[in-house]
N, C-alpha and C positions, 0 to 999 in steps of 0.2 A: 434304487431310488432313495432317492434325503427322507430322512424322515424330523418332526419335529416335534419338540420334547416342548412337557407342559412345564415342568419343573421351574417353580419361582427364581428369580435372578437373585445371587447376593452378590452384593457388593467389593466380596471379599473375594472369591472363587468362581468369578463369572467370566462364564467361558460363553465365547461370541456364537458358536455353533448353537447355544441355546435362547433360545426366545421365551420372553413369558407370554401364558395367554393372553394377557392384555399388557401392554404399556404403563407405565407410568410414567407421572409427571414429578419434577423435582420443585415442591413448593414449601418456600417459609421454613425452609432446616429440615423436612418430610417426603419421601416420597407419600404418593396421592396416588390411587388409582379408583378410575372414572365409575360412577354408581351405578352405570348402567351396561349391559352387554358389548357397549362401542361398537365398529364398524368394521369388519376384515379386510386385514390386510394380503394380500395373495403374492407367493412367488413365482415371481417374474418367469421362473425358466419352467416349473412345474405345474403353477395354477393353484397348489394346495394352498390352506391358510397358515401364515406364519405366525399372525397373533393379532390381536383387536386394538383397535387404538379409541381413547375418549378421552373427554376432558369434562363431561358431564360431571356436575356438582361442586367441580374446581372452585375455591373462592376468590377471583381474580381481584379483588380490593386488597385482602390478603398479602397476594403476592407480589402488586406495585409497592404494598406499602413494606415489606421485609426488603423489596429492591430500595426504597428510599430512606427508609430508616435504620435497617444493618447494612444493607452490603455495601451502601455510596459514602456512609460515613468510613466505614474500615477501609473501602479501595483510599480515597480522597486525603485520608491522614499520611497514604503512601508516598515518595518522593517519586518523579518521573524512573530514577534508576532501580528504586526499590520495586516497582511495579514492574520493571523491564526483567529484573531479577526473576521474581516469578513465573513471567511469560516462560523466562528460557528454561526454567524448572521445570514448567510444564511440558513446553516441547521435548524434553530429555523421558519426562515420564513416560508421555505417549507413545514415542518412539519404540517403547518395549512391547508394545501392545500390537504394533504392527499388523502381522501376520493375522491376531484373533479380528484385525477390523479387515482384514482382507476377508479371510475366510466368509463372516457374514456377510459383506459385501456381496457375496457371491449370486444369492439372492436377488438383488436386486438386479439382478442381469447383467452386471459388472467384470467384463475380466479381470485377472491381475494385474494389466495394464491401465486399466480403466480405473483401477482402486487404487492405481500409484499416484494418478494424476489427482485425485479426493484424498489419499491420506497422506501423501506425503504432499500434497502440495498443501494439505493444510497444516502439517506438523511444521515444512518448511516457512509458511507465512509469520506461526510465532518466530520461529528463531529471529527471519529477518527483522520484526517490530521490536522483538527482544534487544537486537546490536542496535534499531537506529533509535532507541529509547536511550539507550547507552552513552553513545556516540554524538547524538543531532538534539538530546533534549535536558537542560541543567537537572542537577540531581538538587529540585525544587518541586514546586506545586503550581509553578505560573509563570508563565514563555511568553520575553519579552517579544514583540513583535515591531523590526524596523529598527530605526534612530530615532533620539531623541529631537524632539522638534522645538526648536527656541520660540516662546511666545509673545516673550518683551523684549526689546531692546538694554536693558538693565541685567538679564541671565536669570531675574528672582521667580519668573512665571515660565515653566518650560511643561510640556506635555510626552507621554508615551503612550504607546499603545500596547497592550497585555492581552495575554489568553487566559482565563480562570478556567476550572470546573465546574459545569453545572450541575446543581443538586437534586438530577433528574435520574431516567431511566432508560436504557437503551434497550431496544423492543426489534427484535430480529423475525422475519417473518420471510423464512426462505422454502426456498423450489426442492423437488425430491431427486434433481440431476445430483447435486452433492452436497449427500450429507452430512459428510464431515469439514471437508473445506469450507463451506457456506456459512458454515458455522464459524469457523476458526477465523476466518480473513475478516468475520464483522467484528468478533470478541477482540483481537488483537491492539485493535485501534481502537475501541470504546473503553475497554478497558485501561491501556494506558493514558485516556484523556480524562479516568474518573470516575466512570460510568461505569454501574452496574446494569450486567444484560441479563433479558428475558430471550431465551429463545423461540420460538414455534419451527420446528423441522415441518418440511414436505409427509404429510400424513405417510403415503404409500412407501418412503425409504426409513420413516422415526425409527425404524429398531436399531438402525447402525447410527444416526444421532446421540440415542440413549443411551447406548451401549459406550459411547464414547465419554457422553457425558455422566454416566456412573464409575467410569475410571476416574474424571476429575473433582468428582465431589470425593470419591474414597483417597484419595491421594489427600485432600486436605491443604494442598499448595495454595490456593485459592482464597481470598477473606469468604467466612458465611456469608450469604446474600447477595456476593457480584454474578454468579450466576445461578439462573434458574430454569426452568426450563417446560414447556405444556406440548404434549402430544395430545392431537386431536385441535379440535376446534377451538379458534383463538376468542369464540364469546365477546365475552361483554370486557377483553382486556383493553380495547381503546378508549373506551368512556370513562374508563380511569385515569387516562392520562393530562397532563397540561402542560403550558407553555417553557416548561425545561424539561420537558421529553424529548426523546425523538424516536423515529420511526423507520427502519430499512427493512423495504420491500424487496424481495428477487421473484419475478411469475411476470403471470403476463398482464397487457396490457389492459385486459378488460378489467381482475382486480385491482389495478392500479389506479381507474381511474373510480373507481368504487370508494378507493380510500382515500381519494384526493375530495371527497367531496362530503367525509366523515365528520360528524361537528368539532370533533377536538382537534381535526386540522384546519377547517374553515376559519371556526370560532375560536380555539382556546390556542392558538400559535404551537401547537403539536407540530415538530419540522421533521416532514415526509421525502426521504431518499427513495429514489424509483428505478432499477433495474429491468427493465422489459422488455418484451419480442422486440428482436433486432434480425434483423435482414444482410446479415455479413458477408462481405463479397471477396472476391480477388483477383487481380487485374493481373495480364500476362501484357508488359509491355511491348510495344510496337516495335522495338528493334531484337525480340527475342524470336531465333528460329529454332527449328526441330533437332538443330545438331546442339545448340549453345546447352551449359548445366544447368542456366533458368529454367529453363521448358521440364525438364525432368524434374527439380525443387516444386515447381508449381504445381503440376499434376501429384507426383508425393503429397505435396501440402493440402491438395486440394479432397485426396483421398481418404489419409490420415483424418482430415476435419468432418468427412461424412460417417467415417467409422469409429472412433475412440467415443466410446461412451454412445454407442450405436446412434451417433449426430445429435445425443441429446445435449449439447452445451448451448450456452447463451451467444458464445460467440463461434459456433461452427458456420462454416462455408456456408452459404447458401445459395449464393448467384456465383457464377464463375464468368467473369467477362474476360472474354479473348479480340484481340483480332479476327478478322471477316476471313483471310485466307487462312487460318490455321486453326479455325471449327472443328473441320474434319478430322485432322490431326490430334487435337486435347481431347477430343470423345474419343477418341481410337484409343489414344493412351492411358485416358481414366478408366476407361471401360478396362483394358486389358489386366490393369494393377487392382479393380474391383473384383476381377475375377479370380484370382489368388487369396479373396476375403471366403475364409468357412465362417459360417453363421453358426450357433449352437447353445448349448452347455459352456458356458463362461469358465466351470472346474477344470473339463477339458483342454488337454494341451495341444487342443487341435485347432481348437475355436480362437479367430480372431475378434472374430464380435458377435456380443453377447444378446440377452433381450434387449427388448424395450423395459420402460420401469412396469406396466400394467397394460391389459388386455385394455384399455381405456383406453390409454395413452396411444396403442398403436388402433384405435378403431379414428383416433382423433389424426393422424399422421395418413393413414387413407383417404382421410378426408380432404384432406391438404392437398395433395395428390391430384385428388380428380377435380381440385378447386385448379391447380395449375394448370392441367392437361385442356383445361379453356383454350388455353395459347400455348401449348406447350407441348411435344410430343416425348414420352419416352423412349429414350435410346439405349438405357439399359436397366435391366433390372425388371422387377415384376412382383407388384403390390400385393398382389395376392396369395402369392404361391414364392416358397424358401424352401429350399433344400439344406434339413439341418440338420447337425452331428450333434449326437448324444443328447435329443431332447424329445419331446414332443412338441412336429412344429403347430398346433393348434394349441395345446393347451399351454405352451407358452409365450409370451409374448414376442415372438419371431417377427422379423422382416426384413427383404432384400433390401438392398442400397439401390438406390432408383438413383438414375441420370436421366434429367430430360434435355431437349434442347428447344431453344422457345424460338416461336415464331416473329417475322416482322412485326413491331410496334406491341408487344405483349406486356400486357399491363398486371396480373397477377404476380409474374414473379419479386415486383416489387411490392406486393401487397402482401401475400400469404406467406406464413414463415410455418414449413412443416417443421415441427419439432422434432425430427430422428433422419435416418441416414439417407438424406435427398437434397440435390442440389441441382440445380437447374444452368444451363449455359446458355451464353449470350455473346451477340457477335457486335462488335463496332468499327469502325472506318478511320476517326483518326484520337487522338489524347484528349480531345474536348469533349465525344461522346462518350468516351468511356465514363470519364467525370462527372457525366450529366447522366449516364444508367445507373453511376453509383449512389450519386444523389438524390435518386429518384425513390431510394430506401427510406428515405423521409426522416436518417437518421441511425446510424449504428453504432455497436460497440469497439465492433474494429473493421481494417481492409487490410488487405495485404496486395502487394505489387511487385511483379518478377521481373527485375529488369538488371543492367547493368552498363544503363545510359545515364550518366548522369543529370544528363537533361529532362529526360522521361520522368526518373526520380523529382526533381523540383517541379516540373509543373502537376504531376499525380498528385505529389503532396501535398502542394500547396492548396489543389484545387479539394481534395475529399477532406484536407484539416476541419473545413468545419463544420463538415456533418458527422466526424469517429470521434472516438473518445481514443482512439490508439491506431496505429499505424504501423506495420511490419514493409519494409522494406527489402525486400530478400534476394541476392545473387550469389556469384559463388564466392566471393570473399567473405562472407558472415555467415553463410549455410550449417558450417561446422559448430558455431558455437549459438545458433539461435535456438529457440525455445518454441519457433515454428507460432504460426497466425492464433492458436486459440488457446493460448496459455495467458492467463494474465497474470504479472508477478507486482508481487508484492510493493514494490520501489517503484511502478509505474501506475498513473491512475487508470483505475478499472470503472469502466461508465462511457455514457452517450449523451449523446441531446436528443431531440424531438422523440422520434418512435421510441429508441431506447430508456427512455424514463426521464433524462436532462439531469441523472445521478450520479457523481462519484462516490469511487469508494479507494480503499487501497490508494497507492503513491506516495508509499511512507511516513514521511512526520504531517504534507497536507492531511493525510485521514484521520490522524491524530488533532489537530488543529478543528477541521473540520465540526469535532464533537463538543468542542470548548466553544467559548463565549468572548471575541476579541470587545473589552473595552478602551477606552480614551482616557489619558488619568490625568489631570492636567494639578498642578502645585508646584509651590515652592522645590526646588533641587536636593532638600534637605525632608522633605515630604515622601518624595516619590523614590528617594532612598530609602526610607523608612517602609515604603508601600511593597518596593519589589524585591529588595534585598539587595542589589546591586547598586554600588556608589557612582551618582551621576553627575556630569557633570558644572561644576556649579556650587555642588554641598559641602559640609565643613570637611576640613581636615584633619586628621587628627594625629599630632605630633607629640609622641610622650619620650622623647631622648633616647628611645633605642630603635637602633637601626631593623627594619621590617624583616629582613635576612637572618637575622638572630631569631627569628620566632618563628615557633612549630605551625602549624596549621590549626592544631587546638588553640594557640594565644593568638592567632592575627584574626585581628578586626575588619571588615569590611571598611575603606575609610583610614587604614591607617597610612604612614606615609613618611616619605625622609625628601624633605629639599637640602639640594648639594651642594654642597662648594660651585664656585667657577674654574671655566677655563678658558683663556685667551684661545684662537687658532691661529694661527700662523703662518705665515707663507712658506716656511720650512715645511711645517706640518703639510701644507698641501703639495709643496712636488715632492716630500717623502712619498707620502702617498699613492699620487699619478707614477712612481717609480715603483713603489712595490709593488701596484694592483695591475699597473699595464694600463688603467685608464688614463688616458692622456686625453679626452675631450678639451676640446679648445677653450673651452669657460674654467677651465682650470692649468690653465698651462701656458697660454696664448693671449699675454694682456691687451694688444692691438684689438685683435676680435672678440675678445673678451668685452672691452667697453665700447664696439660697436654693439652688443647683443645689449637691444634695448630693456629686456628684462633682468640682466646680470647688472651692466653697465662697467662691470672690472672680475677680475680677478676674482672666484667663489669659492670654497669647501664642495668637495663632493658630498652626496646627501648620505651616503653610507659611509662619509668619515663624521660627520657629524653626528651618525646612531651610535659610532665608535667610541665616539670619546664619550658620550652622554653614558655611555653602559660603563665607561671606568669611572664615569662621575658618579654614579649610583649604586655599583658593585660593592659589595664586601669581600673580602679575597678569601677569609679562611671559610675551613670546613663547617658546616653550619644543617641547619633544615633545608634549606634551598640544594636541590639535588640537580635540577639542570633545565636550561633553558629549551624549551621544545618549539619555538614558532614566537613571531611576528605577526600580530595581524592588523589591517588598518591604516598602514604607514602614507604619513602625508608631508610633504615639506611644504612650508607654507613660505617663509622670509629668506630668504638666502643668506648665508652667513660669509660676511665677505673678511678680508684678511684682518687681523686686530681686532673682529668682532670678541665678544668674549660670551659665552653661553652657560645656561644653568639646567639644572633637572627637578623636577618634580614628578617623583613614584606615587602612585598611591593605589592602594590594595582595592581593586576594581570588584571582581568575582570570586567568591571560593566552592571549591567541588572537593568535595570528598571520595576518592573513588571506594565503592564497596569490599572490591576484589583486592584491595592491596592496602599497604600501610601508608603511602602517600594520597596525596589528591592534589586537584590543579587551583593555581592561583593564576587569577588573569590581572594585569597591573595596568592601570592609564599612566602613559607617560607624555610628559612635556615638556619639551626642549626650548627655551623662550635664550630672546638678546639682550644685550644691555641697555637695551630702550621699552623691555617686558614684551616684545612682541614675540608672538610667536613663531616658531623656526621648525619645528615638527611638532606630530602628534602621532600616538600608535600606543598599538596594545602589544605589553608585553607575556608571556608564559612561560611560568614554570611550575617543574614539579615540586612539592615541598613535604616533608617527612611530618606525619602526623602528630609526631611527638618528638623533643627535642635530640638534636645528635647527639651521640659520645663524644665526640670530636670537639662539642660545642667548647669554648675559649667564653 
């Protein structure tokens, strides 16, 4: 039998197998631990106590105010990439730690499967916000949002729209399904948008929260003050907050609606994200039978979601709706593939699924049970009584996977959401019922539907889009590389409407955005240059006699620029062209239907000979800073350039990025190709890479 060691945690040499008697909390640069005896914690597969947790005497003014006055100044002076920098620091740290957060884990009634889907799907979360911090967000402090919008007809009043940081505090207040993902997926995205976070873990799992978050204070990766962290009770930490806080919930519905009614969210514009009981279902389309791969994908998926994390997720199965004739059939086969699930000891390489998180938790999921069994008969499984390996099934928190199947017109299963491994079936007649049982969830985190009709697919989806916040689509072409109904990844938004809280979170740079503050900035073009750092259009130029191409990335200026020479085009130039490219389009080739084509009216330039020559008009040839062109973006022809036309160019140094990782960084250029009438004839962004510092090569 486990035993548990009193011995204090350090920082240096702590090893996950030990717990301290009581918890602490990470406050104001100190651990804190609580003045009073606190409240045990018990493990899950034993019953013993693993250690106390409080937050008794905590100074929560204290701890908003070290979140608003160190750690949002230090995150806030970061660059989006430099912040993204340390995300992937961290993920790299954690990653070594693996095994010691599995190990504890084990406690909490987690298998090793169950603790890959919590630590690695949290270690995974940073990396991804790491790359799209990288990748999707300027290595700035403030993301423009949109195009510029012209205000005056004159070009001197032009407006944007922007994203800043607010000089608030991100206040995490999550569930003890997982505690280390739960964690990591809200830090990722508050953190890169500025925000220093407070955590509060799920009381009954804090020790594997702690434990994780004592690796990341002792690594030091981190500014002091972006994160903090209170085990135990979250007290008087809301009445601290104001209108550039915010607030993410994950629990249920009843706390949800407790803090929606808090005066700092009423009164003081505290913005409250809500994650809550969701009712997640999955629809076995009408053209799947018993031989096709759907039928088997859906029962797997359907089983997998009752047992990983013994159904304790937000987005597990919980209604299974089938067709009327093939009832019979998916209880037969759930049932069969539940019967090959041993219950146990989590350490055990026997045990597929492990406890519940607390003797609570499964007296609360009985309950659920006999709240179903209103309308609902069990077909498999048996609430009371488990047969389990390597534990005691009483004093740990054990329970079979129950399958019920509900009767005509049952109205609980769309009411009651048992929190652990039970799911309930449901029959329907034709794609409109189904939609309408799904709906009847009042709202979820996700659905999932087995089909490989694509017709089924479009109307399922279109009809549950808007009551999920996400949608698995599952046949046998995508099977191999899905991530299956109750995963949420990082790049997709995680969240619901109505019953599920009406919260996002996750979906990449939105979650990032999300935590920022989009204003309207409206001035002069020579203003809003100055405001966002990027040269708009409209503002001065700034032309000092050397060509932009001769200059490192240390000397170019936002705003600098070279207008070029001219060049006639020419009817040569255009059937060279159409001969060298193969484009022979008749607006270029064919003057008869040429100047029948009312928009040409003759003879025209192809639009990619006209980027052609425009790039020899603005090119320097020799070796230089300018390393090479990577992308076009934006490109628009506006005037058509007709034979004799003769065009010019205007560069001008639009965006610059410095990349971290390397000795160059990117330059983004506006280009404009105007006639000998000044109209314009295109517009597009051009890129390239430029050496930080000037070439050898340079001439």
């Amino acid at each position: 039998m486990r035993t548990v060691s009193t011995e204090p945690v350090s920082t240096e040499t702590l090893s996950t197998q030990t717990v301290s008697t009581q918890l602490e909390s990470y406050v104001a640069g100190r651990w804190f631990r609580g003045t009073d005896d606190g409240e045990p914690v018990l493990d899950a597969v034993t019953g013993q106590e693993v250690t106390r947790v409080s937050s008794h005497g905590l100074d929560f003014a204290a701890l908003v105010a070290h979140a608003r006055d160190v750690g949002g100044p230090a995150v806030r002076q970061l660059t989006f990439h430099e912040r993204a920098t340390l995300l992937k620091e961290l993920a790299l740290h954690l990653g070594g730690f693996k095994d010691d957060f599995y190990a504890l884990s084990l406690r909490t009634g987690a298998t090793r499967r169950d603790s890959m889907v919590d630590v690695d799907g949290g270690i995974g979360t940073l990396f991804s916000f790491a790359s799209k911090g990288k990748r999707e967000l300027p290595d700035d402090t403030v993301v423009l949002d949109g195009a510029l919008e012209p205000l005056g007809r004159g070009g001197t009043f032009v407006g944007q729209h922007l994203y800043t940081s607010r000089p608030g505090v991100a206040v995490q207040i999550n569930a003890f399904n997982f505690p280390v993902w739960g964690m990591l997926e809200k830090l990722a995205p508050a953190f890169l948008a500025g925000l220093p976070s407070i955590v509060k873990p799920g009381s009954q799992t804090a020790y594997v929260t702690e434990a994780v978050v004592r690796r990341i204070i002792a690594s030091g990766i981190l500014p002091e003050g972006s994160l903090q962290l209170v085990c135990g009770s979250a007290g008087t930490l809301l009445d601290e907050l104001g209108e550039q806080d915010a607030v993410a919930f994950t629990g249920s519905a009843h706390t949800a609606a407790i803090l929606r009614e808090h005066p700092a969210v009423l009164h003081r514009g505290v913005r409250l994200g809500v994650e809550a009981d969701s009712l997640n279902c999955s629809i076995l389309g009408p053209d799947v039978t018993v031989e096709d791969p759907e039928f088997d994908l859906f029962v797997k998926g359907v089983v997998t979601e009752m047992t990983v994390k013994a159904g304790q997720k937000c987005t597990a199965i919980r209604r299974v709706i089938v067709p009327e004739p093939l009832a019979d059939a998916v209880v037969e086969a759930i049932s069969a593939r539940l019967d090959r699930i041993t219950v146990g000891d989590p350490a055990d390489e026997r045990v597929r699924m492990g406890a519940l998180a607390s003797l609570g938790q499964r007296d609360e999921v009985r309950k659920a049970i006999e709240a179903l069994r209103t309308s609902a008969d069990i077909v498999y499984g048996d609430p009371a009584h488990v047969d389990v390996v390597g534990a005691d099934a009483e004093r740990g928190a054990f329970l079979s996977p129950v399958l019920l199947r509900a009767r005509p017109g049952a109205a609980e299963p769309h009411e009651v959401e048992p929190f652990g491994p039970v799911a309930t079936v449901l029959t329907f007649g034709t794609v409109e019922e189904a939609v309408d049982l799904a709906a009847r969830g009042h709202g979820s985190l996700v659905a999932s539907l087995a089909t490989h009709d694509p017709q089924v697919a479009r109307d399922v989806a279109r009809g549950l889009a808007p009551w999920h916040g996400r949608l698995l689509i599952l046949d046998r072409d995508d099977a191999a590389e899905s991530t299956g109904h109750g995963s949420p990844l990082p790049m997709l938004v995680h969240g619901g409407p109505g019953r599920a809280g009406g919260g996002e979170e996750l979906g990449g740079v939105r979650a990032v955005l999300h935590h920022m503050q989009r204003t309207a900035i409206q001035g002069s073009p020579d203003m809003l240059t100055a405001v966002t750092g990027r040269w708009t259009t409209g503002s001065r130029r700034l032309l000092d006699g050397v060509h932009p191409f001769r200059k490192s990335l240390a000397e170019l200026r936002v705003g600098d620029t070279i207008e070029t020479a001219t060049r006639t085009v020419t009817l040569d130039d255009i059937n060279h062209f159409a001969e060298f490219t193969g484009d022979t389009f008749y607006a270029h080739t064919d003057p008869e239907a040429a100047a029948a084509n009312p928009f040409f009216g003759g003879i025209v330039a192809h639009g990619y000979l006209v980027v052609s020559l425009a790039a020899g008009l603005f090119v320097d040839p020799d070796p230089g800073p300018v390393l090479a062109n990577f992308g076009v973006d934006s490109l628009r022809f506006l005037t058509p350039v007709k034979v004799d036309d003769t065009i010019r160019v205007s560069l001008t140094v639009k965006q610059i990025t410095p990349r971290t990782s390397a000795d160059y960084g990117e330059v983004r250029w506006d280009a404009t190709v105007t006639n000998q009438d000044d109209a314009l004839v295109a517009t597009y962004d051009v890129l390239t890479l430029v050496a930080k510092t000037a070439h050898r090569t340079d001439h």
